[in-house]
N, C-alpha and C positions, 0 to 999 in steps of 0.2 A: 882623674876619678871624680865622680860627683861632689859634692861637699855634704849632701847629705846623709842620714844613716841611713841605708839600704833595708833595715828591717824595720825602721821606722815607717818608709815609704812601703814597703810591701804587705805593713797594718794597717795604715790609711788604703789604700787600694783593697783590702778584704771587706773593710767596714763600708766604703762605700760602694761595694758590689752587694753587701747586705741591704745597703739602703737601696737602691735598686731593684731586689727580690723583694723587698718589702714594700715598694711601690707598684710593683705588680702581681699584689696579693700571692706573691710564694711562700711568703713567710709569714710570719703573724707579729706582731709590737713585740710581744715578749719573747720570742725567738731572735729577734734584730736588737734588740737593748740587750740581750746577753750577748750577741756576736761581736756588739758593738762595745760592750765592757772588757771581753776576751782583747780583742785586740786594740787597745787603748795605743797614744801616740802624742806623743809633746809637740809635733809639729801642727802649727798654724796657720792654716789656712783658709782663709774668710770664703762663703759665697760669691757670686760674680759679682753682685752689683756693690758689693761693699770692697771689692776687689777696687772695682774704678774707682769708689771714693777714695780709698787709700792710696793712689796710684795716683790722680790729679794731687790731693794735698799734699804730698811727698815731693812733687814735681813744684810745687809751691813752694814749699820749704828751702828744697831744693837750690832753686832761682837764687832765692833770698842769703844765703848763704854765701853761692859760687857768686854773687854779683859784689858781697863784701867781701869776700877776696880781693876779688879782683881791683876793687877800690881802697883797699889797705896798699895790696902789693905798688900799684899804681904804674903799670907796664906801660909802653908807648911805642910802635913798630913793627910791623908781622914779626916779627921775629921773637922779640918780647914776647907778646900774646900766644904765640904760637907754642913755644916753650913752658908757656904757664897752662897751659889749653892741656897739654902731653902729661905733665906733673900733676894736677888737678883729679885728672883721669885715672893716675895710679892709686894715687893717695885715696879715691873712690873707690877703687878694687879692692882696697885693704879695709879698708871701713865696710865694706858689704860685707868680705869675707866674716869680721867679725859681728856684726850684727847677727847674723844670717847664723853664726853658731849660737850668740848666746840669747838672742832672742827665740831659736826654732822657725824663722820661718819658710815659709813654703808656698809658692805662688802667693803672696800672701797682698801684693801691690805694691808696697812699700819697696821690697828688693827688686819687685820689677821698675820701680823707677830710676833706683840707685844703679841698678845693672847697663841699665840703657844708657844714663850720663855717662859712667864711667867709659861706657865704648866708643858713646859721641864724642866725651872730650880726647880719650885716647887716640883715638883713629882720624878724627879731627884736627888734631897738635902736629901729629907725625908726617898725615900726610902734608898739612901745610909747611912745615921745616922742609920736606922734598921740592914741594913747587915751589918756594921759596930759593932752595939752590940752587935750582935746576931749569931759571927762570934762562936761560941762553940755550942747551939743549935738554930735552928732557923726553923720556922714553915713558910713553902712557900706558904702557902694561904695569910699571910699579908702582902708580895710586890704586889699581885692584891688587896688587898682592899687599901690600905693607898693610892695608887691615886685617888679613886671613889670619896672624896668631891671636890677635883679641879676639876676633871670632872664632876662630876654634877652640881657645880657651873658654866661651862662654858658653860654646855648647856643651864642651866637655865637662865643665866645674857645674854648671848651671840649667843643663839641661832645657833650655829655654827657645820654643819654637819661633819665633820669632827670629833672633839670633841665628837658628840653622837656616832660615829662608836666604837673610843677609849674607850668610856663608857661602851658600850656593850660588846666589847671585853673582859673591866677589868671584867663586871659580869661574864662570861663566865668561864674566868681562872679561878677566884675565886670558881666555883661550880664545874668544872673539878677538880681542884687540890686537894679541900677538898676530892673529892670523888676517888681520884686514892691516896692516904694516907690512904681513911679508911678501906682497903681492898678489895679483891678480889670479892665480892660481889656487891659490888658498883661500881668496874670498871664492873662485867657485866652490870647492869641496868644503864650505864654510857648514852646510845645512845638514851634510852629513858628519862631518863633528860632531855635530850640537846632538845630533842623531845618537849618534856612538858613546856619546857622555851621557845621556839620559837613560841608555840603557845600561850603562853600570851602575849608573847611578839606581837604577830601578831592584837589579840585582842584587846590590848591597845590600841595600834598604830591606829586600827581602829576606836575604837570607839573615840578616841580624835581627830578625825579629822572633826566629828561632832560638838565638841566644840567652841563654839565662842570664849571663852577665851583663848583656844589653838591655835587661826589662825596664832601668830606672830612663831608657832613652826610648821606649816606645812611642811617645807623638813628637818628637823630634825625627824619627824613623817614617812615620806616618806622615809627616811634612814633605821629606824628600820624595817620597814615593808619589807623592799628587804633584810637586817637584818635577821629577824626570819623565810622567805620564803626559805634562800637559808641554817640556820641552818637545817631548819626541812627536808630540803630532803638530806644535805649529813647526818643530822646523821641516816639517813634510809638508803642510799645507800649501797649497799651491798661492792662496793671495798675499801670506806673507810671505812667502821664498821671492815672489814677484816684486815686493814692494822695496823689502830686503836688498834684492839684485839693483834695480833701480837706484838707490838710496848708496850703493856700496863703488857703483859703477857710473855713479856721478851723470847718472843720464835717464830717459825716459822709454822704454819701449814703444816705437810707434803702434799707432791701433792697426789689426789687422797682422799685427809680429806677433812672436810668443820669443819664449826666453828659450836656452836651449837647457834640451831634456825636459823640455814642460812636460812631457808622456807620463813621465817619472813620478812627477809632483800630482798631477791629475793619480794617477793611480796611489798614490800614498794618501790625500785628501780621503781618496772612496774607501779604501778598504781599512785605513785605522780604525776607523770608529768598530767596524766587523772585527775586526779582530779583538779588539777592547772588549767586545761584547760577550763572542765566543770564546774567548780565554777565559773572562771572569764568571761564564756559567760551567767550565772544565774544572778549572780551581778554588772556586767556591768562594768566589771574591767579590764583594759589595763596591768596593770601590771601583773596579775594573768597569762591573757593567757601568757606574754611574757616568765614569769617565766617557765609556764606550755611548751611551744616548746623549751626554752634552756635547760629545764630539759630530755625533751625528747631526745634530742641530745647526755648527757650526759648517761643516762640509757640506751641506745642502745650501746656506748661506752664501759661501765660498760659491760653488755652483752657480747658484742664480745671478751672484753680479757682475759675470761674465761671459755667464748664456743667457739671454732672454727668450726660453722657446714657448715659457706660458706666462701669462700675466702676474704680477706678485701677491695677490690675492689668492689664484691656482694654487700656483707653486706652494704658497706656505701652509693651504690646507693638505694639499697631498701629502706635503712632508710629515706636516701634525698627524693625517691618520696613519701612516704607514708607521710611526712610532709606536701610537696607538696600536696598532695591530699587532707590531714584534712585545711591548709591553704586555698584552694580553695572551700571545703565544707561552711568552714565556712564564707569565704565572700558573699558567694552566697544565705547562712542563712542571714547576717546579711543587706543584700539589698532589702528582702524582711519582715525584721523585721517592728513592727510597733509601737514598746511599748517604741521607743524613743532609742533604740540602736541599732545605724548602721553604717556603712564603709562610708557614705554620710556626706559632710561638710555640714548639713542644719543649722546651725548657720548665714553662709553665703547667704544661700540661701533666708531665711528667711528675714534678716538684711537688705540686700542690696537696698539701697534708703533710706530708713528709717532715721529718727532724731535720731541716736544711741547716739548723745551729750544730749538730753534729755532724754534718756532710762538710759545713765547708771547715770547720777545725779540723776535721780528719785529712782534708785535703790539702794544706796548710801544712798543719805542723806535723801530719801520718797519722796512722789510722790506731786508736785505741784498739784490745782485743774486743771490747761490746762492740764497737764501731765495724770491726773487720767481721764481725757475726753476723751484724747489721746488713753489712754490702754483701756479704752473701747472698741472701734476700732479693737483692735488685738488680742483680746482674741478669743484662739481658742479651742480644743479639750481634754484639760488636757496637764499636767504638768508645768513646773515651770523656770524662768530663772536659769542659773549658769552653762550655758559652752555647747558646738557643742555637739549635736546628741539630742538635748531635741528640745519638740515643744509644741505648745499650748499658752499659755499665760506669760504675764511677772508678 
């Protein structure tokens, strides 16, 4: 469970969705300083750039510390060091934990530096005592698992995106490497693994982001999902599956060969990005299309440095306007959409005059009876509040 209060986090999250309204003229000063007084919060959390300051000088401190340790203790031998590298790490975990209560803080820099030692040194210590034993035989799928409980503990306790990257990354080795040890069979159906783990991984990600219990894990959610969007299309990509194959099979494709099932891979290149595209205008997903055009970019790419049928100048302008043209189709779709997804800020449009300091407490904490008297009033056509391009009713 997170380590923070969960209603603490979900007061920070309303005040800065006020500040937000109130940087796009929906609200007015004095509607934002009362939303903002409503829902008051002991957690600390600095701006970004005072985030980094905190974060290097912590990292300073830091140093200065584990280095006089380390010259009290006076270790000498992987073994020593390594042992004191694992202990160091704990004794990190526990000093955050209590900072991290009794200071309040929250992304604040300081815990993100503490967080990150505590995992270096942890996972650092442990796996070094493994290679250390295991220096005659040793099986290299267990330096990708033996970090996965620090990491899941960090996502879990800590909610920290960073850490769910590293997490996913350590599942990944872990299923690669098993599979490039157990032969040649398994390095071929390697790409559709990687395939098959990115779409649950994608799944997941989605459906718990419907979860109320999972709100304090939303951009740790929103990690994995850009996560399993961009495994699932390089490992379809045709130039990595190629370079991949090469690299796995200890040899080189001669020119004029193709790999087998190239068809395959040609056809996954061409049509992810389409499908990326037309899914995220089905679903009403910003990151899909995004995914769906950067992908496009890269599978024209892909394309070109292994067909040369126009010169590179051609080819990258055709590419750019045909972008251009699905880019422009598709605003011009979504300004005459009517099903509540569109290129229109009507959040704003909507909003604007309105008592939004008694909209969003109503929404929040339920609706007073003035407030339920109120939304009478604005009830319109279908749908639902939670976020620009919806209308209807709150």
């Amino acid at each position: 469970m997170i380590i923070h209060n969960t209603q603490w986090l979900d007061a920070l999250d309303t005040s800065r969705e006020a500040k937000r309204w109130h940087a796009s003229d929906i609200i007015s000063i004095e509607q934002y300083a009362a939303i903002k007084a409503k829902f008051l919060t002991p957690l600390y959390t600095p701006n970004l750039f005072i985030r980094i300051v905190l974060f290097f000088f912590a990292y300073i401190a830091l140093s200065g510390v584990y280095g006089m340790a380390f010259m009290v203790v006076g270790l000498a031998g992987d073994r020593g060091i390594s042992i004191f590298c694992l202990v160091v790490g704990i004794i990190s975990f526990v000093v955050l934990e209590a900072i991290i209560k009794q200071k309040n803080l929250y992304k604040a820099g300081i815990d993100d530096a503490l967080l990150y030692a505590s995992l270096g040194f942890s996972i650092g210590g442990l796996v070094w005592i493994y290679l250390d034993a295991t220096a005659s035989a040793r099986d290299w799928v267990i330096p990708w698992i033996l970090p996965l409980p620090f990491l899941l503990w960090g996502v879990v306790r800590f909610a920290d995106r960073i850490v769910t990257l590293a997490a996913y990354v350590c599942i990944l080795g872990a299923i690669f490497t098993a599979m490039f040890e157990a032969g040649p069979l398994a390095k071929a159906i390697l790409p559709f693994v990687a395939m098959a783990v990115a779409l649950v991984s994608y799944f997941l990600s989605r459906k718990g982001k419907d979860e109320r219990a999972l709100k304090p894990y939303e951009e740790c959610l929103f990690v994995l999902e850009i996560l399993a969007l961009a495994t699932f299309y390089w490992a379809g990509n045709y130039l990595v599956v190629r370079m991949g194959n090469e690299l796995l099979m200890e040899g080189v494709i001669p020119e004029g060969q193709d790999m087998p099932f190239a068809w395959l891979f040609y056809v996954f290149t061409a049509l992810t990005p389409i499908v990326y595209i037309v899914r995220g205008l089905m679903i009403r997903d910003h990151l899909l299309l995004r995914a769906g055009l950067i992908t496009a970019v890269l599978s024209v790419l892909t394309f070109r440095y292994y067909f040369h049928v126009l010169p590179p100048d051609v080819a990258l302008t055709l590419a750019g306007l045909a972008l251009f043209l699905v880019a422009v189709a598709a605003i011009r779709n979504l300004k005459t959409r009517t099903d509540g997804f569109t290129d229109k800020h009507l959040l704003k449009e909507k909003l604007k005059g309105l008592n939004a300091e008694a909209l969003v407490i109503a929404h929040t904490l339920g609706a007073s009876p003035q407030a339920q008297a109120a939304d009478k009033k604005l009830e319109g056509g279908g749908g639902e509040f939670g976020g620009g391009g919806t209308s209807g009713n709150w």
